[in-house]
C-alpha positions in Angstrom: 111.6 126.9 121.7 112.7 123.3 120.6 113.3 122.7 117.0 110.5 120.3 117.0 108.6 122.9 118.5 109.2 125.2 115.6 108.8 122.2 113.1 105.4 122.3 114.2 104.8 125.7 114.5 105.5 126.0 110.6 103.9 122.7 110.0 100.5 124.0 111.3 101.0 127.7 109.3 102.0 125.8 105.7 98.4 123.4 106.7 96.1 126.4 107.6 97.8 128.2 104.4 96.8 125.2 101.8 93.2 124.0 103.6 90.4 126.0 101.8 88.8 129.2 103.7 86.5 127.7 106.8 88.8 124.7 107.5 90.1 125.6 111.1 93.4 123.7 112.0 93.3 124.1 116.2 96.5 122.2 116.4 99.2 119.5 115.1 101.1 117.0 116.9 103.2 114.5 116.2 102.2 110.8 117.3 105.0 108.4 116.0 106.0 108.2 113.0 102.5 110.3 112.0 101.3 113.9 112.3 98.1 114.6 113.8 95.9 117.4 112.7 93.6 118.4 114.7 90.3 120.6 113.5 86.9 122.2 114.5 85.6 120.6 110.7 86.3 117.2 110.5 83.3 116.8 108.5 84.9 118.9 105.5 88.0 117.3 105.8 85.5 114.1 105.1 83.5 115.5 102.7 86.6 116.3 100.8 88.9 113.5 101.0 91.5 114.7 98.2 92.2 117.0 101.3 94.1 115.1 103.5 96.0 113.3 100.4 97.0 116.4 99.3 98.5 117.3 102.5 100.1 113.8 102.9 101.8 114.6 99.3 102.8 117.6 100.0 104.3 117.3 103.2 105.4 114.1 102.9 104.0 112.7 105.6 101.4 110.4 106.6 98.7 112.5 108.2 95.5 111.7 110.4 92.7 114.1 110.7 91.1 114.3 114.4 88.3 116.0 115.7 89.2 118.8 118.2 87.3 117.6 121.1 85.2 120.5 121.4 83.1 120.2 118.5 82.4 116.3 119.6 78.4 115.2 119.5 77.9 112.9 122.8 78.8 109.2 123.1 75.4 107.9 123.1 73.8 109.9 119.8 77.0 109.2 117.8 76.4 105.5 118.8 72.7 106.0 116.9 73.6 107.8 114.2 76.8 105.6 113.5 74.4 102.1 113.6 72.0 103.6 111.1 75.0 104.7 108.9 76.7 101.3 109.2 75.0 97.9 107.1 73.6 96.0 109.6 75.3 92.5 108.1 78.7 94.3 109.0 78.0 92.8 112.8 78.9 95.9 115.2 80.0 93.8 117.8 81.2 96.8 119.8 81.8 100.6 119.6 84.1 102.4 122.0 84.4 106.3 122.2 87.2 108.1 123.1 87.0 111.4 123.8 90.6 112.8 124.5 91.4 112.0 120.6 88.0 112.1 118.9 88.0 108.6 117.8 85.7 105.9 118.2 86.9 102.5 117.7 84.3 99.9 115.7 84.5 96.3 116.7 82.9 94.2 113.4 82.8 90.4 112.0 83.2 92.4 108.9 85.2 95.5 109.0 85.6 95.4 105.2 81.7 96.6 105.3 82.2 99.3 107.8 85.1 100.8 106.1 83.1 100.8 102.6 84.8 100.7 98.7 87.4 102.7 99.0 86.7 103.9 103.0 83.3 105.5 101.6 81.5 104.1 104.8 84.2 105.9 107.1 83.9 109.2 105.2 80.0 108.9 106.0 80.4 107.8 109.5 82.5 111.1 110.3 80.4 113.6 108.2 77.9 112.6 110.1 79.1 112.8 113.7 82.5 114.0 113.7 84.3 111.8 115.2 87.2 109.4 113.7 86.1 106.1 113.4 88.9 103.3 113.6 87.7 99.7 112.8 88.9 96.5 114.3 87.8 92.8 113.4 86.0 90.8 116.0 87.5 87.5 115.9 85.6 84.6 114.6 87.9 82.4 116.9 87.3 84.3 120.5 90.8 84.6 121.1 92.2 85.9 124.9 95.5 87.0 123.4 93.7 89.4 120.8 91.0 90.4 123.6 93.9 91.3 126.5 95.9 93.1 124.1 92.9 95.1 123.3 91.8 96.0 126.3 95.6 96.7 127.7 95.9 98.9 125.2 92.4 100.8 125.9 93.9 101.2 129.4 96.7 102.3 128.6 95.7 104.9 125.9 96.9 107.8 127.8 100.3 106.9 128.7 100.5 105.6 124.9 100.2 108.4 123.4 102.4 110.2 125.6 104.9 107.8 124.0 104.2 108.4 121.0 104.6 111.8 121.2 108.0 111.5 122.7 108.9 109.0 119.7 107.2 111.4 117.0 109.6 114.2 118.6 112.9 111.6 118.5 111.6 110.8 114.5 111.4 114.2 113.3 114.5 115.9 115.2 117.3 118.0 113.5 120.1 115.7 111.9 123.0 116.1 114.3 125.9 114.7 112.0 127.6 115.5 108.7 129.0 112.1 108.8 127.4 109.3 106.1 128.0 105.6 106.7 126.1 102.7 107.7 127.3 99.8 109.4 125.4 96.4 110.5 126.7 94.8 113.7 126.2 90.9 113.6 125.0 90.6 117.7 123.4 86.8 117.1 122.6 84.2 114.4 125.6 83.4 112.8 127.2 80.3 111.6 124.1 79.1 114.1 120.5 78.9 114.1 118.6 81.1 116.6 119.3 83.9 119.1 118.7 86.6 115.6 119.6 90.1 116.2 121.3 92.7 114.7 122.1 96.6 114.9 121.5 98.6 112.0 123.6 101.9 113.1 124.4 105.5 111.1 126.4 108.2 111.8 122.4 109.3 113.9 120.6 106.4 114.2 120.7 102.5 115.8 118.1 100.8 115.0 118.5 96.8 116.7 116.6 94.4 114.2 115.5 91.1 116.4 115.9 89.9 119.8 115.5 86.2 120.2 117.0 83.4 121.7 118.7 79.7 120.6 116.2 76.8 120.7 117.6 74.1 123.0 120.7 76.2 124.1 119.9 77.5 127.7 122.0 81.0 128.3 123.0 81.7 124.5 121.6 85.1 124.2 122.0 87.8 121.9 126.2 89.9 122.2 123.6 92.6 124.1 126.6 93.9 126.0 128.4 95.1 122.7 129.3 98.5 122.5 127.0 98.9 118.9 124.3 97.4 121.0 123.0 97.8 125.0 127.0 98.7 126.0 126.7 102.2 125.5 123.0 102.0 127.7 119.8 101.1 126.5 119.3 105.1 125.0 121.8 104.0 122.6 119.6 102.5 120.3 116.5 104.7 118.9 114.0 101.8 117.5 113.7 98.1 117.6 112.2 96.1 114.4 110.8 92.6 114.7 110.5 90.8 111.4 108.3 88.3 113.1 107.1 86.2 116.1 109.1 83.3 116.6 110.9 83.1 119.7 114.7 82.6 118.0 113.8 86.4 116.9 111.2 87.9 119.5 112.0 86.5 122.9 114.2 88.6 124.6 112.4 91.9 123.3 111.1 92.3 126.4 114.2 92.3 128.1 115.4 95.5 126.6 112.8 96.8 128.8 114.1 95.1 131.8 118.0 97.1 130.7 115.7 100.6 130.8 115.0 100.6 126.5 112.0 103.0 126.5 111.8 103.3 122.7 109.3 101.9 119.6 108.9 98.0 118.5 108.2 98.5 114.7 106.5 95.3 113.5 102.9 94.3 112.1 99.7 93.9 114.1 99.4 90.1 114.0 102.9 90.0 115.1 102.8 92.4 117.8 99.6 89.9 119.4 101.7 86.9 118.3 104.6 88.4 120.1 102.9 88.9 123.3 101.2 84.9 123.2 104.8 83.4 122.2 106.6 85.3 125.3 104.5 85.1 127.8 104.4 80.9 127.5 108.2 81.3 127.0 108.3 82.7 130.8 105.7 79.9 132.0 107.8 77.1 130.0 111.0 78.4 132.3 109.1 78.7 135.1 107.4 75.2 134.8 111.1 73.7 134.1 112.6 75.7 136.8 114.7 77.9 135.5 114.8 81.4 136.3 112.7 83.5 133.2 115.0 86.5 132.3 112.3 88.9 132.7 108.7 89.1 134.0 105.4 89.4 132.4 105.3 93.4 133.1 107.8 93.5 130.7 106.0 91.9 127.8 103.2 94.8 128.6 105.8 96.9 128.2 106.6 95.6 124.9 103.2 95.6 123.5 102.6 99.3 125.3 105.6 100.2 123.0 104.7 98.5 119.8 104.0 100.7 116.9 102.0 98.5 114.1 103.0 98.5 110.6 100.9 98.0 107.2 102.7 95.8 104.6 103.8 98.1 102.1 103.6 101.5 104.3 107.2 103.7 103.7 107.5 104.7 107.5 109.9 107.1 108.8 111.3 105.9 112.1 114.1 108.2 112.5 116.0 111.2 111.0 117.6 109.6 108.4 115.8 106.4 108.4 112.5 105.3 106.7 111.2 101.5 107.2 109.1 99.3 104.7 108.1 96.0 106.1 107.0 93.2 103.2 105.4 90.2 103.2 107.7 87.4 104.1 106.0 84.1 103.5 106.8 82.8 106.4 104.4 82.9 109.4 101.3 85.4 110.1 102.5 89.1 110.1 106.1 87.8 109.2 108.0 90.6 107.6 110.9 91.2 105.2 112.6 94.6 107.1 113.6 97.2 103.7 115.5 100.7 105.4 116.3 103.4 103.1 118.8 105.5 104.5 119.4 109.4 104.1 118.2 111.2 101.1 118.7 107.8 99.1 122.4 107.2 100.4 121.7 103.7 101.3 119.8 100.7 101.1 119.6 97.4 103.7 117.1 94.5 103.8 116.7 91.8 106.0 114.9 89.2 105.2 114.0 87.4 109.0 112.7 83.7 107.9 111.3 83.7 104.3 109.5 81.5 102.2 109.8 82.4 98.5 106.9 80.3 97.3 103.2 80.1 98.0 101.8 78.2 100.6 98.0 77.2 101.5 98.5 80.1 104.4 100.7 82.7 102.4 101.8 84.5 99.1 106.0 83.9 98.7 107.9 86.3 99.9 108.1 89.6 98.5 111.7 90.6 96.7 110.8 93.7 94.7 112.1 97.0 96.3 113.1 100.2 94.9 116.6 100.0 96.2 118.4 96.9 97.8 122.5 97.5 98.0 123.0 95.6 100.9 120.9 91.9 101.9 120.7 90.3 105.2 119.4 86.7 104.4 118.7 83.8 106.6 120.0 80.7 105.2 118.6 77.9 107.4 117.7 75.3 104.5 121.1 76.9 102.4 123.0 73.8 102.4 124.0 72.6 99.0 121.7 69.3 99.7 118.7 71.1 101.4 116.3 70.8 98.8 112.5 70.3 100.2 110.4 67.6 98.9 107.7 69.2 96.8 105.0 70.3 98.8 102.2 67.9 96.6 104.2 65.0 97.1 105.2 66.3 101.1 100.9 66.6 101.3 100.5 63.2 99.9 103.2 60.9 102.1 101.4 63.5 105.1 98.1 61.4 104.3 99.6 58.3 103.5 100.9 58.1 107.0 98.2 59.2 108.9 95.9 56.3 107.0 98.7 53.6 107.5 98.5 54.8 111.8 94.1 54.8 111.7 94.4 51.2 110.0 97.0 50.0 112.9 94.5 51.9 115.4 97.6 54.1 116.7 97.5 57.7 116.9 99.6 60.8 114.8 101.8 62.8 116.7 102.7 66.1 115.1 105.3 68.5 117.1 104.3 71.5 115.5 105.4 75.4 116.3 102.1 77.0 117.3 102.7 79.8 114.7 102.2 78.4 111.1 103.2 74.9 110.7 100.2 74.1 112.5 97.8 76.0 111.1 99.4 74.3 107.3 99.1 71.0 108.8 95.4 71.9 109.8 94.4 73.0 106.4 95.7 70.0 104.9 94.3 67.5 106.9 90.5 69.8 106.5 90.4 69.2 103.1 91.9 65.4 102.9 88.9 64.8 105.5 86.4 66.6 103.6 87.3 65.2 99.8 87.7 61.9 101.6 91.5 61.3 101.1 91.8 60.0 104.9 89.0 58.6 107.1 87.7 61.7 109.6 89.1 61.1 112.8 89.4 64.0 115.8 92.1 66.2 115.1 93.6 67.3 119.3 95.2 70.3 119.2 97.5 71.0 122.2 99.4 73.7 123.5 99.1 77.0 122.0 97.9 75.8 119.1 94.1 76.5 119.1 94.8 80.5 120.4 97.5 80.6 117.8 94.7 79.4 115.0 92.2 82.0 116.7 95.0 85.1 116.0 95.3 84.3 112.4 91.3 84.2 112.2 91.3 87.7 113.3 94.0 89.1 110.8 92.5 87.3 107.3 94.2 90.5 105.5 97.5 88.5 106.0 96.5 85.3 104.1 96.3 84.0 101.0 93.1 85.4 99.2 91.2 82.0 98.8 92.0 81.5 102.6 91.1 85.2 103.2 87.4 84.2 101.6 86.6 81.2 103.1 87.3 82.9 106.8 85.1 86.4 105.5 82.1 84.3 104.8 82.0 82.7 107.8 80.3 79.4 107.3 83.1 77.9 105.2 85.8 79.2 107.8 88.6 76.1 107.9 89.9 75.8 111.0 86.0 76.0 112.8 85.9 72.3 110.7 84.1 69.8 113.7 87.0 67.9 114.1 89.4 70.2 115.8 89.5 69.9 119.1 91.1 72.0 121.7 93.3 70.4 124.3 92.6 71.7 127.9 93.9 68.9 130.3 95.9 66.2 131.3 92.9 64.3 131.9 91.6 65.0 128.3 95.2 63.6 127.1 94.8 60.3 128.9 91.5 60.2 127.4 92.7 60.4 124.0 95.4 57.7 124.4 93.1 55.5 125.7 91.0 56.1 123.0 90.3 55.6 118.8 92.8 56.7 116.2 93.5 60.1 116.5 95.7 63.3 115.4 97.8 65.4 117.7 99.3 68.6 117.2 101.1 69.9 120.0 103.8 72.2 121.2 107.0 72.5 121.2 108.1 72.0 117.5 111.6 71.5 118.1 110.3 69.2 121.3 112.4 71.0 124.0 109.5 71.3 126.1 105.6 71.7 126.6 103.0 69.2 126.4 104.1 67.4 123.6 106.5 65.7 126.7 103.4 64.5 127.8 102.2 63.3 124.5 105.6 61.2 123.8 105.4 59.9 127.7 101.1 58.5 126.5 102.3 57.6 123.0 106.0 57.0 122.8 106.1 53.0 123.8 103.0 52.0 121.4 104.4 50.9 118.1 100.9 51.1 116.3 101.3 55.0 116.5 103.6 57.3 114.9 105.5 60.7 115.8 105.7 62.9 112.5 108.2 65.4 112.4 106.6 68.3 109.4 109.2 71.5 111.0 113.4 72.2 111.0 114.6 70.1 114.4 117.5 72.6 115.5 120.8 71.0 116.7 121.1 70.2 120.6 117.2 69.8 120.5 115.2 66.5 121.7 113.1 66.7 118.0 117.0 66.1 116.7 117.9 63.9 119.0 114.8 61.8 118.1 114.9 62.0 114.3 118.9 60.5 114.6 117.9 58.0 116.0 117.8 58.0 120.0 115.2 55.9 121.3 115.3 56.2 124.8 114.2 59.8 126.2 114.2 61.7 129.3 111.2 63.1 130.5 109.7 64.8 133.2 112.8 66.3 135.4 114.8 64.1 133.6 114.7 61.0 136.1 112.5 58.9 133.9 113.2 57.8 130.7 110.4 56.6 128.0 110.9 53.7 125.2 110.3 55.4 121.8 108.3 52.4 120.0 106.5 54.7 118.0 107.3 54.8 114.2 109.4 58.1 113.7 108.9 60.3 110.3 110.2 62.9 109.2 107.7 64.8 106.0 109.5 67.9 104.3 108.0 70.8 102.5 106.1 72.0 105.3 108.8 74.1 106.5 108.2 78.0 106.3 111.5 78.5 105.4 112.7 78.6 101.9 114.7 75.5 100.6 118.1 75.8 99.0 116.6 76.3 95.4 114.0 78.7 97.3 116.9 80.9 98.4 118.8 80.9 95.6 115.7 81.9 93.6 114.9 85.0 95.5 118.0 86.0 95.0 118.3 85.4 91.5 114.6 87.0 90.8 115.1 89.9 93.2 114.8 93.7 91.7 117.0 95.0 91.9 120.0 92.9 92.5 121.4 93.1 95.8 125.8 94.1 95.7 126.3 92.3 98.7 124.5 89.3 100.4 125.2 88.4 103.9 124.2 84.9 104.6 123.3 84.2 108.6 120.7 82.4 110.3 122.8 78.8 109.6 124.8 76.2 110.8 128.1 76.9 108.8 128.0 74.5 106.6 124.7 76.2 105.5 125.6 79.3 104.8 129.1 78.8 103.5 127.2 76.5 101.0 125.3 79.4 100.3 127.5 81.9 100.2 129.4 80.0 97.9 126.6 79.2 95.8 125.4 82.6 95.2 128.8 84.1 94.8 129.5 81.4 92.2 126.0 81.2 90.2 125.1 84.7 90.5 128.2 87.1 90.8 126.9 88.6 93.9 129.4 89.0 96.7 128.6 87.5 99.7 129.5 86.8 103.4 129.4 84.2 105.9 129.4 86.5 108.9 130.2 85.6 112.4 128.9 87.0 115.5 130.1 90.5 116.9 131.3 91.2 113.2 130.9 94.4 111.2 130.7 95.7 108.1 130.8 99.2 107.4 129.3 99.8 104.0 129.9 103.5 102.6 
């Protein structure tokens, strides 16, 4: 019998021993990083909810409570009973049974209303049939990424948990080594912006943080091959974490599957969806500019088959000796600040992905209050000692006062925007100037990715700012359905809109190295009545750089053609989910507790010696400017 084995042999006796008389346990199993519990009274365990927090405290694990499939009521009365239990203004937009793990998942406009103060309606819904509901939102954008990775994932279900349970297993093994250090492997990011990744290794564990590649830098990947890293084989490293979505962290995730990785993505939901979106148009950009993707789509459902979602805030173990908090990180939807605690409180690491340390119209600031922070991994894009963002009132006001100046010439506004986040800022903006009158209303064309990306943050409201997370609950005052956004389907739509009245663009890429903002620049570039507003970072090597230096005269299409830029060119800061110099500094400053040692990466050098030197200096921290395929053993 396997350790595990026995684990949860003695698991299911210490359960059985503290449940009260009547409360059958049938059997336990772990799924990931959680233990199931299985029983023939899943109506007690509802009934008496301190039960299963008790447990949880006790054992210190996070527990779910499943019906044992025998004691089940059918499908189609549960469906009945559930309706009448549920407040009809919730809007059930769909309920799906499953059988094999006694759960039934609840599609709702408002899942708020389904799960009931404090998850009363849940409690009801299974003491009255039995089964575990799980609730889901029904996007008020219909969204294809959301709806594919839904159903995927419904088809998938049985080989899911099957991994699951293998991971649970690798989670909750014996501790193999007597040995305690912890080391951080720079693979990516250094002295450069882009191409993030990092291993995270112990004397037990690897754990590879990021994946992405270098905007406008064909072939710089990730140091993969490195013995801490892929070298040893892709069973060398136990768990992947992704702190968000953007491609310089996310894109070659799925080509760990493509090297035979067969382990857990730990991220959050929204990033996992965002994730899948994001890579997938990465591999139709390549294919479109002929270059030969890396990987293939299968692997991005591979990915997403593999993901394990994470709750802000939820202390997760992910291995022996590792446990995982992800925080908000300001910086995009689901965007993450990675906290590990290692051993029995030997050691703490953070990693702070992209951050932006204050409030924005989408997000709260970053989050920089832990229990234990020795060691900080901190991007440093905006670190330079001159980087300081214009404030974001006066960054909102030149906005407007360009895009009036363009309607009165009778040009158009071309905004290169990521999908993920600057856009969806920019939208909320212009909204409001439009509806308190500040600029005439005019169509707003959204290109690219744009419009799904806007759908994906309608679905997950939890992750916005509160007063954003209202106005998209009640429905009618949702911002991004205002009437003048418009999605962008065609090339034919495109011409049309050139040829048109004054207009707003946003379109993809940010950084301009591709996608149908090419088009956009080859309609709008030679008219000198219309403007192209840069509002995002334009990474070195990248067109959107090339541009705001000053080039004028751009190659487009397979690079035979060149186009005239006549258009005005602007550049408005402050809209940059990145944390200026000052923002940097200040998390750093305000952090709780303290970190020892700050390792500035995610730069060009003269960023992050700047900011190495500045902390160092101002703060008495010490601090590195790491390059890549560095390490630092710590302990």
């Amino acid at each position: 019998m396997s350790t595990v084995e026995q684990q949860l042999d003695e698991l299911e006796a210490t359960i059985t021993d503290e449940l009260p008389a009547g409360v059958s346990v049938t059997s336990v199993a772990y799924e990931g990083p959680e233990l199931v519990v299985y029983t023939r009274d899943p109506k007690r365990f509802a009934q008496e909810d301190d039960l299963v927090r008790g447990l949880a405290s006790r054992l210190r694990k996070r527990i779910t409570v499943r019906p044992d499939p025998s004691v089940l009521s059918q499908p189609e009365r549960a469906r009945e009973e559930i309706m009448d239990v549920v407040p009809e203004e919730a809007g059930v937009t769909d309920l799906d049974f499953h059988a094999d793990t006694g759960e039934v998942v609840i599609e709702a406009q408002k899942p708020g209303m389904v799960i009931g103060r404090g998850g009363a309606t849940l409690r009801e819904i299974t003491k009255t049939v039995g089964w575990t509901p799980e609730v889901v939102r029904t996007p008020p954008i219909e969204s294809s990424t959301v709806t594919n990775v839904r159903n995927f994932l419904k088809q998938e279900r049985e080989e899911r948990r099957e991994i699951l349970e293998r991971v649970g297993r690798q989670i909750h093994r014996e501790e193999m080594s007597d040995d305690e250090y912890v080391r951080i492997t720079t693979l990516g990011c250094c002295r450069e912006v882009g191409r993030a990744s990092f291993i995270l290794s112990t004397p037990e564990t690897r754990v590879l943080v990021d994946c992405g590649d270098k905007p406008g830098a064909e072939g710089e990947v990730p140091y993969l091959q490195a013995p801490e890293a892929l070298g040893a084989g892709p069973q060398n490293i136990d768990a992947v974490v992704l702190t968000h979505a953007h491609l310089d962290h996310s894109a070659l995730i799925p080509l760990l599957f493509k090297y035979g990785y067969d382990g857990p993505i730990y991220t959050t939901e929204p990033t996992r969806d965002l994730m899948g979106l994001l890579t997938l148009d990465y591999l139709d950009v390549a294919a479109k500019e002929g270059r030969t993707p890396p990987y293939e789509s299968a692997m991005v459902r591979e990915a997403i088959k593999h993901t394990i979602p994470l709750e802000y805030g939820d202390v997760t173990d992910i291995a022996p000796d590792v446990k995982l908090t992800l925080h908000n990180a300001g910086h995009i939807l689901g965007s993450s600040v990675a906290h590990f605690h290692v051993g029995d409180g030997l050691y703490n690491v953070a990693f702070t992905g992209d951050i932006h340390y204050g409030d924005t119209r989408l997000f709260d600031g970053a989050v920089n209050d832990f229990p234990r922070v020795e060691t900080l991994v901190m991007e440093s894009t905006y670190g330079g000692r001159n980087d300081y963002q214009t404030d974001q009132d006066d960054s909102e006001r030149k906005l407007k006062r360009l895009i009036r100046e363009a309607h009165e010439k009778g040009g158009k506004v071309l905004i290169p925007a990521f999908a993920v986040g600057r856009s969806q800022e920019i939208m909320l903006v212009i909204e409001e100037a439009m509806r308190e009158g500040e600029i005439p209303s005019m169509p707003v064309h959204l290109d690219g990715m744009i419009w799904e990306a806007t759908a994906i943050h309608t679905t997950y409201p939890e992750y916005l700012r509160d007063d954003l997370r209202s106005r998209i609950f009640h429905g009618e005052d949702n911002p991004f359905l205002a009437d003048e956004f418009n999605h962008i389907e065609s090339g034919e739509e495109r011409q049309e809109v050139a040829d048109g009245d004054p207009a707003i663009v946003l379109s993809t890429s940010g950084m301009m190295t591709g996608g149908p903002v090419m088009s956009w620049l080859e309609l709008l570039g030679p008219d000198p009545d219309s403007t192209l507003l840069f509002v995002g970072y334009q990474a070195q090597g990248t067109l959107g750089r090339r541009i705001q230096n000053g080039r004028r005269d751009v190659a487009v299409g397979d690079g035979r053609d060149t186009v005239s830029v006549n258009m005005d060119v602007e550049t408005v800061d402050g809209f940059s989910g990145h944390a200026d110099r000052a923002g940097l500094e200040n998390y750093v400053k305000t952090m709780s507790p303290r970190p020892e040692k700050v390792l500035c990466v995610h730069g060009d050098e003269r960023s992050v010696q700047d900011l190495s030197s500045g902390l160092y200096h101002d703060h008495n921290v010490r601090t590195f400017a790491p390059k890549n395929l560095e390490t630092f053993r710590f302990l």
